[in-house]
N, C-alpha and C positions, 0 to 999 in steps of 0.2 A: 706355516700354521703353528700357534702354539704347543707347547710341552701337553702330549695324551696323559691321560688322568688313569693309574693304573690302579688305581685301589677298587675297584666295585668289576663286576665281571658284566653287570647288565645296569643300562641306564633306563630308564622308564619316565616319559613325559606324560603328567597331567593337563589339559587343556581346558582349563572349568572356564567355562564361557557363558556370557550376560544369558544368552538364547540357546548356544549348543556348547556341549563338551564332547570330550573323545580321549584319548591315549594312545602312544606309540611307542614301540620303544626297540632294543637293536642289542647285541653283544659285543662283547671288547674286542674278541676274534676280526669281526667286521661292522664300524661302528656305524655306517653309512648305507646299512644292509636295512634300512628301517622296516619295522611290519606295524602295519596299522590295523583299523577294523573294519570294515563296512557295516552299518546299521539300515535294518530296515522300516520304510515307514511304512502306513496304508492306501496311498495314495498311489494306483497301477504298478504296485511293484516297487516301487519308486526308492534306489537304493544314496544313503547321505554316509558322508564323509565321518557327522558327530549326530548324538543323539539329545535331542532336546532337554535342557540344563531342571530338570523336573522331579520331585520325589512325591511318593504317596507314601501317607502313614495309615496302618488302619486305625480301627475305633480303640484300641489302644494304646495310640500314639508311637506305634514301632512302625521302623521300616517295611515297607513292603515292597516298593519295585522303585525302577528309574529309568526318563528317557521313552521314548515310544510304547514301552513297556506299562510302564505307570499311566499315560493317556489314555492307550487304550484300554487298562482295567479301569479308572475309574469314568471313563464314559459310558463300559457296560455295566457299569452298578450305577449310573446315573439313569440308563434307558430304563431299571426298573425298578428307580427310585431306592437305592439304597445305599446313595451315596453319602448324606447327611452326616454321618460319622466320622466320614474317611476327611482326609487332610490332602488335596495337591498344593504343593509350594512350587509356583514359576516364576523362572525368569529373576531370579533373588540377589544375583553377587551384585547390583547397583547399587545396593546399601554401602558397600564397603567404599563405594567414590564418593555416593553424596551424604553419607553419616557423617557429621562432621564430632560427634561426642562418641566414636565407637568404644566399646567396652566389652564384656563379656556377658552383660546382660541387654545388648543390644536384641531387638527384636525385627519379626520378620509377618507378613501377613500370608496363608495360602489363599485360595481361589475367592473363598466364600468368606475373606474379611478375619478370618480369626487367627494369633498372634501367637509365635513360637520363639523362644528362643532361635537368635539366629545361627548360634557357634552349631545348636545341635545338629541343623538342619546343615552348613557346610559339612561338619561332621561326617555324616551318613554318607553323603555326596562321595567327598572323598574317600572314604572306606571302599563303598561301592563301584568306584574305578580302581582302587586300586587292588582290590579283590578280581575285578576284570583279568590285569592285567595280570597277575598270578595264576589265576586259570588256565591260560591260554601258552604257561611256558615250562613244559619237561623237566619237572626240577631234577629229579634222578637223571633221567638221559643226560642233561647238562652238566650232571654235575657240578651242581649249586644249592644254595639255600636262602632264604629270605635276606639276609643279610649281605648278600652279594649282589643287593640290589641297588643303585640309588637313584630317588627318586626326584623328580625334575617338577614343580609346581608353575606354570607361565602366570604372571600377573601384570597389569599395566606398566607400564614404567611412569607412566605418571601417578599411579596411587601412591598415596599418604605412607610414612611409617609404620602406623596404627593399621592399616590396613594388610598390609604384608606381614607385620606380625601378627594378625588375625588369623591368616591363612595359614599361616606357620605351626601355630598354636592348636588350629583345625588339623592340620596332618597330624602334629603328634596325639591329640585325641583320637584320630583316627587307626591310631598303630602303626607309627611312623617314625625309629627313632629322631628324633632331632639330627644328630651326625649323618644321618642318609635323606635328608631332605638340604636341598637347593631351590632360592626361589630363582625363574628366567624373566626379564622381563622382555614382556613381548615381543615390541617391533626388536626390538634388538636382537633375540635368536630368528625373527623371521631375515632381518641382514644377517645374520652368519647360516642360514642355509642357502640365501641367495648367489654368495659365494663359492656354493657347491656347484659346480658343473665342469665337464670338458677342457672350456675356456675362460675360466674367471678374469675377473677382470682387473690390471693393470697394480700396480703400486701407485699409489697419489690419488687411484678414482675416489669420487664421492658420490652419496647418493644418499639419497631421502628413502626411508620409509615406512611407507602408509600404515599402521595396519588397521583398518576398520573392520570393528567387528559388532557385537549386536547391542552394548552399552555405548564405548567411545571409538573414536578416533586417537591413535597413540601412536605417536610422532618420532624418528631416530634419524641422527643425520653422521653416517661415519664415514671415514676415510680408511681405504687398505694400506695397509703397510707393507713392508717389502719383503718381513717373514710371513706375511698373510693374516696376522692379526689386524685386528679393529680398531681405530682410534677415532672416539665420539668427541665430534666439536661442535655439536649446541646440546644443550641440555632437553630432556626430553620433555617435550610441551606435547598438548592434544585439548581433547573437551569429549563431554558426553554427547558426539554428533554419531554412534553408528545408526544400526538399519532399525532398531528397537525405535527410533522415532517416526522412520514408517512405518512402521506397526500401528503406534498410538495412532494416527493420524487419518490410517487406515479404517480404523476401529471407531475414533471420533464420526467419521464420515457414515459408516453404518449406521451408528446411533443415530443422526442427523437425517436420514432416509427412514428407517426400519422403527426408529423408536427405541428408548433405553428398556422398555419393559418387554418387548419383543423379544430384542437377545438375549433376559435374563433368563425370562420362558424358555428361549433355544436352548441356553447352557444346560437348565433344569431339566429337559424333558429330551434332548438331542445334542450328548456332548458331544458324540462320535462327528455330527456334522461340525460341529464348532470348531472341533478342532481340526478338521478337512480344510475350514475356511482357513485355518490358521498355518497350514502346512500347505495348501495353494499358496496361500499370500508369498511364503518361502519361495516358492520356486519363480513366482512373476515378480517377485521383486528382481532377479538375477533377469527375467529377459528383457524389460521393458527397457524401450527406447527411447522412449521422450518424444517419437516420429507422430507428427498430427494425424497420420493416416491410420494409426494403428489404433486398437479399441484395445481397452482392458474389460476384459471378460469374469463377471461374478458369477457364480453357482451359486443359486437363491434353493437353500434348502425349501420344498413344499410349506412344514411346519412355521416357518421363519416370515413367511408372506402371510400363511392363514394369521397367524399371531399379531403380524403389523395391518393387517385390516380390520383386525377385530378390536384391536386399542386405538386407533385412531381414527374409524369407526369411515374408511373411506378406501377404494382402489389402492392397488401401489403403484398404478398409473396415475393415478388424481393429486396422490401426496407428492409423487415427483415433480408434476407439475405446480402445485402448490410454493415449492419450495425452492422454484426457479430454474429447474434444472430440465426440463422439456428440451428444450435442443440438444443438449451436452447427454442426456441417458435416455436409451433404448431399453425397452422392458418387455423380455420375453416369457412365456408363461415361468422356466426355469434358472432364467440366465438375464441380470445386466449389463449391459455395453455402456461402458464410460468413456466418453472425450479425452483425449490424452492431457488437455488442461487441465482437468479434476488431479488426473493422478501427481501431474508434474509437480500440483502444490505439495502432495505430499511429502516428496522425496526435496526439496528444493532450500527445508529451512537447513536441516542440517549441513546438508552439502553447499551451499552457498557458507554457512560457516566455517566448513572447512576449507572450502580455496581461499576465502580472507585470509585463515591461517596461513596458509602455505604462504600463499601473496607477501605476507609480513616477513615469513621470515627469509624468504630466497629475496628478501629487500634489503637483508643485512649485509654489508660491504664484507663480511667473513664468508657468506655462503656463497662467493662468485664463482668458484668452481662444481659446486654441485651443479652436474651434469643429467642426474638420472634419478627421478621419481618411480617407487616401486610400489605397487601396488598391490596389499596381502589383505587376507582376512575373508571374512565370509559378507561384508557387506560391497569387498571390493569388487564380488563375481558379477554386481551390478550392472548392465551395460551403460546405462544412463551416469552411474557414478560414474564409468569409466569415461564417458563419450564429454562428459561437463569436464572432467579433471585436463582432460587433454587438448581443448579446445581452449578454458581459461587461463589456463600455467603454459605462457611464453617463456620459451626459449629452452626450454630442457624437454628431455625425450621421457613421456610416462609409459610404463612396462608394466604386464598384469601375467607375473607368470605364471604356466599350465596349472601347479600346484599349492598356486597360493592363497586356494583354502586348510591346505595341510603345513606353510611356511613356518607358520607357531610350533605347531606340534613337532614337524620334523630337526626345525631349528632346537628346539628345546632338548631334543637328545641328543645332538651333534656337539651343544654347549656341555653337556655334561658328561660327554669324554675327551673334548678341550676346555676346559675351565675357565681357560686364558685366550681364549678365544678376541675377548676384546682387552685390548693392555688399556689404553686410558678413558676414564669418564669424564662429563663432567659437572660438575655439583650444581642440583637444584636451589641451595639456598645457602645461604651463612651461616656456620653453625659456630656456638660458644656456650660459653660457662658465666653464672652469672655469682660475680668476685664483686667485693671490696675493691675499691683503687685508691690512693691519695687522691684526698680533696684538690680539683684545680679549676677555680673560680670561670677560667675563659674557658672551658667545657661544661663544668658539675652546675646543676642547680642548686639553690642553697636548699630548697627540700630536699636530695639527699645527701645535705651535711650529718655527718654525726659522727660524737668523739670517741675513738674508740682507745680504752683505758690501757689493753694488751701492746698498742704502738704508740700510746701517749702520745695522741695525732688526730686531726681530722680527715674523713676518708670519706667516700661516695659511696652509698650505698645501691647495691641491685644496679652492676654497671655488667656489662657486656663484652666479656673477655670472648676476640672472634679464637677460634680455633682454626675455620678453615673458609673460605668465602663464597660466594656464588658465582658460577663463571670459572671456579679455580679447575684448571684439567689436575686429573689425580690417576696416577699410575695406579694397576689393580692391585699390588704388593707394596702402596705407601703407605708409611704408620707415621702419623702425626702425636708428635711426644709434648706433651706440656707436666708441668712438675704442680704440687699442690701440697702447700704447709698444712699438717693435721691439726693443729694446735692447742695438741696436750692433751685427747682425749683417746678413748678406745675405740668411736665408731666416727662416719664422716658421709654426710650424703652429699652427692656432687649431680650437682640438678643440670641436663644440659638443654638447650635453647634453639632454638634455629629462627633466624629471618626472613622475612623476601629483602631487606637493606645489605646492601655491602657490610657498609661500616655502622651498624646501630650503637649507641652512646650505651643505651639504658634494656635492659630484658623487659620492660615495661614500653616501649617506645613501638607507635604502632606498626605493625606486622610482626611482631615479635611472638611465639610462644614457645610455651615450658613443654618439651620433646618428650622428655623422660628423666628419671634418676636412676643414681644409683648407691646402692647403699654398702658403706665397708667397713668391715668389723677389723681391728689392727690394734699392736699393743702401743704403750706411750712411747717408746724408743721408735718405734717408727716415726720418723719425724718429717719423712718428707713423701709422698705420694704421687706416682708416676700415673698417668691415664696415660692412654697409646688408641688413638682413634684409627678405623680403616674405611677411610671414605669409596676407596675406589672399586667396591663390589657390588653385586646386587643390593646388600642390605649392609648400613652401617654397624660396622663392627664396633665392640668397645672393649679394652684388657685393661687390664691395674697393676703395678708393678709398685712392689713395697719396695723401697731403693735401699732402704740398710739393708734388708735380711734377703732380698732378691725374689721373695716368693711372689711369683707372677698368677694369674685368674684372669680368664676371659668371663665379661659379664654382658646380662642382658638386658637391653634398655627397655625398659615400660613401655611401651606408649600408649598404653589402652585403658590406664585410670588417670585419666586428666584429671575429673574430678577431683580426686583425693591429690592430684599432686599440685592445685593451687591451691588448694589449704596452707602451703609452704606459708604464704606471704612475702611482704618485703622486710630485707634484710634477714634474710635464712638462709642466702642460698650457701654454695661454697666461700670458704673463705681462704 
C-alpha cells in the first residue's frame, strides 16, 4: 500500500449523492476502524445506509432541515396546507453532469418549479453534513480541533472540471478550508475499498468497477500492483444510466394510470403518501427480479384514486382497462399488481445502456485480462441489475459485495489516509495551450497566416500546443514542464484547452475547448515562464515558475466562466 498520509488526525468522507447522501469517517490511530450512520426513514422502521439528497428552506429562504428530516416536515406543512412558502430542492447534483455552461450563477428548481441559485443550495448541503460529522466526534476526548480534520468530497470521475471545481468551491463556502478539502472520485475509492479484505487480491488482477448510483453509471478499470497500489488502464467512461431513470419512468407510468392532475392533488393535499410511494419505489427497486411470476405491488394511497376518478370522470378499473392494461394490472380496492413486463421496461433503458458499455469496452484488445466486474453503488443492490449484468457480460466473474452500498463512502476515507493509493491515471482528453507556431503551409491554413512584426515572420495563429494527450498513463507525482516567452510585458494570461483529438492542429478545430486560464502578474526581467501541469490526480493541478528569479505559485484554473473566457477571441491566446 501506499505511503499513509500523516498530516490530518481524522479523515471524514462526504457522499452527496444524485438521490441519497451520508458520511463516514475513521482516525489515523486506526484508519480502517470506519464509523458511519444509520438514518431513519418512515416506512416500518425501515433503517438506510444514507439519507435522501433533500433540503428545505423556510419562507425565508434559510435552511431548515435535510434528508428524511426535511420530507417529513414539509409533508406535515403540506397535510395542512402550509407549505406554499417553504422550498424542498431534490434530487439536484444532475445539474452538475448535464449543465454544460456551469457557472456560479447556475440555477436549480425545488418541488413546486421555483428557481434557486444552485451553489447556494450545494452550499447548505454540505455544511449540513459536515456539521453531522462534527457532532458526532469528542473533540476534547480526542484531542483534536477542526483543523485536524480532512475532509474527503466523492464525485464522478466522469464529471467535467467545471463541475468538480463547483464542488470545491461549495465546500469552501461551506467552511471548509481549501488545503483540508480532497475531491475522491468515485468508482475509483469504491476499487480501493474493494481491496480491503483478509485476502486481497493478487499483483497483475484487474477489475472493472461499477458504481451505479442514482444519476449515473461511473466506470474504473485498474490493475494492483505489487506494493498494493492502483494502476488505472482505461480512462474513466460511464453515462447518466443509474436508478433516478427508474424512478422517472416509474413516475411516467403513474401519470399514465392516475393522471398528471391526480398526483399534483396527491402531492398538495397528501405529501407524507407521496413520499411513502417514493421510499417504496427504493426498496423494490433493490428486490425485483425481472421473474414473470412475480407481481410488483403499488399502495394506492385512498386520496390518489378518489382524485383519479373524479378527473377522469371513470373507475380505476375502467381507466386501466381503457389504456390497455387489463391483463398485465390487477386492481385492488388499495393496492395494484403489475406484470413483471410493465416494470422490466422500466429498469431496461438504462441497464441495456450500460452492458453495451461494458460490452465495448472488455472488447478492447487492452482489457483481456480483466477478470472481475464489481459491482457498488445503491443502484447496484438491484437484483435485476445484478441478474442482467451477469447473465450478458461473458466471460468474467460479476461480484456485488455485502457493502457496496457503503464502497464510496468507505473507499473515500481509506483514500484519504493513503493518498497514493492509486500511482497512475489515465487522461480523459488532450490538454494544451493555444500558441503562435511558424507558419507551415503543409499544416497551417492560410486563414491563420499572419505576420508577426516581434519575429519578422509569418506564424499560425490559435494552434494547439498538446501539453499532455488522451490515453497518456500519468504517474500521481508527474509534473509536465513547458517554458513560455512573456514578451516584454508585466502580465500574461495563458488560456489552457483540452480535446477529445489526440493531435488537434488548431484550439478551434472541433472538439476542442477553452478549459480555463490563467492570469500572471511578473516583472519585464522575467523573461521566460515555466507552467508545471499535474495531471495524475483527482483534479488537474497548475504551478508557474518565474525561471530568473525562481519564485514558484500554484494556481487555480477557472473553469466555471466560460463565458467570459471566449471573449478571448482568436489570436489572444498565449504567445
Amino acid at each position: 500500500m501506499a505511503v499513509k498520509n500523516d498530516n490530518f488526525r481524522v479523515v471524514a468522507a462526504i457522499d452527496f449523492g444524485t438521490t441519497y447522501s451520508g458520511y463516514a469517517f475513521s482516525f489515523r490511530e486506526d484508519p480502517l476502524q470506519i464509523i458511519t450512520k444509520n438514518w431513519s426513514s418512515s416506512i416500518s422502521g425501515h433503517i438506510s445506509l444514507k439519507t435522501p439528497t433533500c433540503i428545505l428552506l423556510n419562507p425565508e429562504g434559510e435552511f431548515d432541515s435535510f434528508g428524511y428530516e426535511a420530507e417529513r416536515k414539509y409533508a406535515s406543512l403540506a397535510k395542512d396546507g402550509e407549505h406554499n412558502a417553504w422550498a424542498l430542492f431534490r434530487r439536484f447534483k444532475m445539474i452538475l453532469h448535464n449543465e454544460k455552461t456551469l457557472s456560479p450563477d447556475s440555477t436549480i428548481q425545488d418541488i413546486n418549479g421555483n428557481s434557486a441559485l444552485a451553489m447556494r443550495i450545494f452550499v447548505m448541503a454540505i455544511r449540513y453534513l459536515k456539521n453531522e460529522v462534527t457532532s458526532v466526534i469528542d473533540f476534547e476526548k480526542c484531542g483534536i480541533d477542526e483543523n485536524d480534520i480532512k475532509y474527503m468530497i466523492t464525485v464522478p470521475a466522469i464529471w467535467d472540471n467545471a463541475a468538480k471545481q463547483f464542488m470545491r468551491e461549495a465546500a469552501k463556502e461551506a467552511g471548509i478550508a481549501s488545503d483540508r478539502v480532497q475531491l475522491a472520485l468515485e468508482p475509483e475509492v469504491a476499487s480501493i475499498w474493494c481491496q480491503t479484505s483478509k485476502t486481497p487480491p493478487g499483483s497483475g488482477t484487474r477489475n472493472m468497477v461499477v458504481d451505479l448510483g442514482g444519476g449515473t453509471a461511473d466506470i474504473s478499470i485498474h490493475e494492483r500492483l505489487e506494493d498494493g497500489s492502483l494502476k488505472e488502464i482505461h480512462r474513466a467512461s460511464g453515462g447518466p444510466w443509474g436508478g433516478m431513470n427508474v424512478d422517472e419512468n416509474f413516475f411516467a407510468f403513474l401519470r399514465d394510470i392516475f393522471g398528471e392532475q391526480a398526483l399534483t392533488e396527491l402531492k398538495k393535499t397528501e405529501m407524507e403518501s407521496y413520499f411513502d410511494i417514493v421510499r417504496s419505489l427504493e426498496l423494490k427497486k433493490r428486490s425485483f427480479s425481472g421473474e414473470s411470476n412475480v407481481k410488483w405491488v403499488i399502495e394506492v394511497p385512498v386520496l390518489l384514486r378518489e382524485f383519479c376518478e373524479e378527473t377522469c370522470g371513470q373507475t380505476l378499473q375502467k381507466r386501466i382497462e381503457y389504456l390497455g392494461y387489463k391483463r398485465e394490472i390487477m386492481v385492488k380496492p388499495s393496492k395494484l399488481y403489475l406484470n413483471a413486463r410493465i416494470v422490466r421496461q422500466w429498469f431496461d433503458g438504462p441497464v441495456t445502456k450500460l452492458i453495451n458499455h461494458i460490452q465495448m469496452l472488455l472488447s478492447d484488445p487492452a482489457m483481456g485480462n480483466v477478470n472481475t466486474i464489481v459491482l457498488v453503488g445503491g443502484f447496484s443492490e438491484s437484483i435485476y441489475v445484478q441478474k442482467r449484468v451477469k447473465e450478458e457480460i461473458q466471460g468474467v466473474c460479476c461480484i456485488v459485495p455485502d457493502d457496496g452500498g457503503l464502497a464510496v463512502l468507505k473507499g473515500a476515507v481509506k483514500f484519504g489516509h493513503f493518498p497514493f493509493a492509486v500511482s497512475f491515471r489515465v487522461l480523459r482528453y488532450t490538454y494544451g495551450l493555444g500558441v503562435d507556431k511558424p507558419f507551415d503551409s503543409t499544416v497551417h491554413t492560410e486563414e491563420s497566416k499572419f505576420f508577426k512584426s516581434q519575429y519578422n515572420d509569418w506564424v499560425a495563429i490559435d494552434c494547439f500546443k498538446v501539453i499532455a494527450s488522451i490515453d497518456d498513463e500519468v504517474r500521481y507525482d508527474k509534473e509536465v514542464e513547458f517554458n513560455l516567452a512573456q514578451g516584454g510585458t508585466q502580465s500574461t494570461s495563458v488560456h489552457i484547452f483540452r480535446s477529445t483529438k489526440k493531435s488537434p492542429v488548431y484550439v478551434t478545430d472541433p472538439g476542442c475547448e477553452l478549459l480555463g486560464t490563467i492570469e500572471l502578474n511578473h516583472t519585464i526581467e522575467d523573461d521566460t515562464i515555466q507552467i508545471i501541469c499535474m495531471f495524475g490526480q483527482t483534479e488537474l493541478k497548475v504551478k508557474t515558475r518565474l525561471k530568473k528569479s525562481g519564485r514558484e505559485s500554484t494556481v487555480v484554473l477557472d473553469c466555471l466562466k466560460k463565458e467570459k473566457l471566449k471573449e478571448t477571441g482568436r489570436g489572444k491566446h498565449s504567445k
